[in-house]
Every structure is written in structure tokens, then in C-alpha cells.
Steps between C-alpha positions, in 0.01 A plus 500: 500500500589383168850447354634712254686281221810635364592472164857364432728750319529318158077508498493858539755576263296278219193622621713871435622393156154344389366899577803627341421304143135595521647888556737497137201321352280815545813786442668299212270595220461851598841546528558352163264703322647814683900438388311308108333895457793662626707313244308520240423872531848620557541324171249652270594868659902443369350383174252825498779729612685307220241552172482868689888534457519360182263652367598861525864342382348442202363855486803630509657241258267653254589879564822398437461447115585776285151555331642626138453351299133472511464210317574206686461661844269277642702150437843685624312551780308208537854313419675719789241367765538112395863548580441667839249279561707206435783605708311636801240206529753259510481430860175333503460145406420414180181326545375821680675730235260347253186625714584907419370625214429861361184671356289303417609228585795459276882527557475819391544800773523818344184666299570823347202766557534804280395843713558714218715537176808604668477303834427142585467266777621156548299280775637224633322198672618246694269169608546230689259200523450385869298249438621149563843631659433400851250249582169609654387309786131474514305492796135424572395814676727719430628487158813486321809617726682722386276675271727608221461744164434311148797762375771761621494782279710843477515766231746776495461786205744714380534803280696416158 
């Protein structure tokens, strides 16, 4: 009958460690990736909920402008939403405050659309450029994690 050898306790426990390093090697990524995307998208849903929220502030910024006279309605109001703007934007950081723009691109929000003679609309839009907030890791097979918009938008219109 052959002997059975018997490891001695520190062996097993670096033969137990060496397994346990080779374990983390294989669930460390993953579970990086998993809390990076979680991070990352918790963060571009407050900013989201944020141009969302803003944006329909800004709507009612713009109802709130007595429109007589006639004349200069349009930079009252468009002066009314710069100061809301100003004030309720002021949370973010101001290298990410620089990435929201209006229509068009501009820093401009508020368009005035005309129905009819007696009744007019101001839309307001709200973007937010995504692009370059967060880096993208790239991987061979699978692509860029976590896939991410170019731009946040949200609109709110309002009756004048």
C-alpha cells in the first residue's frame, strides 16, 4: 500500500491563497465594470432628470413675463430665462455647465413659435453634451462600456 503524504498546514494555506489570487483575478474586472456603469449611469440620469427639471423651470420663467408690451417680448423673456438659468444651474461644475446649450446649439433656450395672432408659444430646450464626460473604456469584443448618448436633451413648451 502506498503512503499518503500530508501536506503541512502553511503549504495548504499558500496553495489556498495562490487559488484565492487567481479567483479576484477573474471577478475583479467584472465587478469593476458592474459598480464603473452603475456610477456612471446613476450620473447621467440626475443630470437628465436635471436638464428635465430645468427645463420646464425655464418654461415657466417665461410665462411669467407680462407680454405687453409687445415689443420687446421676446428679449424680456429670453432675459428672464438667463437669470433662472443662472441661478438654478449653479450646482453643476463649471466645466460641465459650459457643455449645456439651447437650440441650436447656442446659449439660447427659449424660441418663441407664434400659433396665431393672439396666442403664442415659447419652447424651451435644454442640451447637454455627454460626450467626453466620463471616459469610455474600450474593449476588443465588446465595445465601449458604458455606451453613453452624444447629448441629453429636454424641451418643455408653454402657452404665452
Amino acid at each position: 500500500m502506498k503512503a499518503m503524504t500530508r501536506m503541512h498546514p502553511s503549504q495548504a494555506k499558500s496553495a489556498q491563497r495562490g487559488a484565492s489570487a487567481v479567483e479576484f483575478a477573474f471577478v475583479f474586472p467584472i465587478l469593476f465594470l458592474l459598480v464603473y456603469g452603475v456610477i456612471v449611469y446613476s450620473y447621467v440620469y440626475v443630470l437628465q432628470q436635471s436638464i428635465t427639471f430645468n427645463a420646464q423651470q425655464f418654461a415657466e420663467a417665461a410665462v411669467a413675463v407680462n407680454p405687453t408690451p409687445e415689443a420687446d417680448l421676446a428679449e424680456r423673456i429670453e432675459a428672464r430665462v438667463n437669470a433662472v438659468a443662472t441661478q438654478s444651474l449653479g450646482w453643476l461644475p463649471t466645466r460641465q455647465r459650459t457643455r449645456l446649450t439651447g437650440a441650436n446649439g447656442s446659449n439660447k433656450y427659449t424660441e418663441i413659435v407664434s400659433v396665431a395672432t393672439d396666442e403664442s408659444v415659447v419652447k424651451v430646450t435644454v442640451e447637454f453634451t455627454v460626450t467626453g464626460l466620463f471616459p469610455a473604456l474600450d474593449f476588443p469584443i465588446v465595445g465601449k462600456i458604458p455606451p453613453l448618448p452624444d447629448r441629453l436633451r429636454a424641451q418643455a413648451v408653454a402657452r404665452i
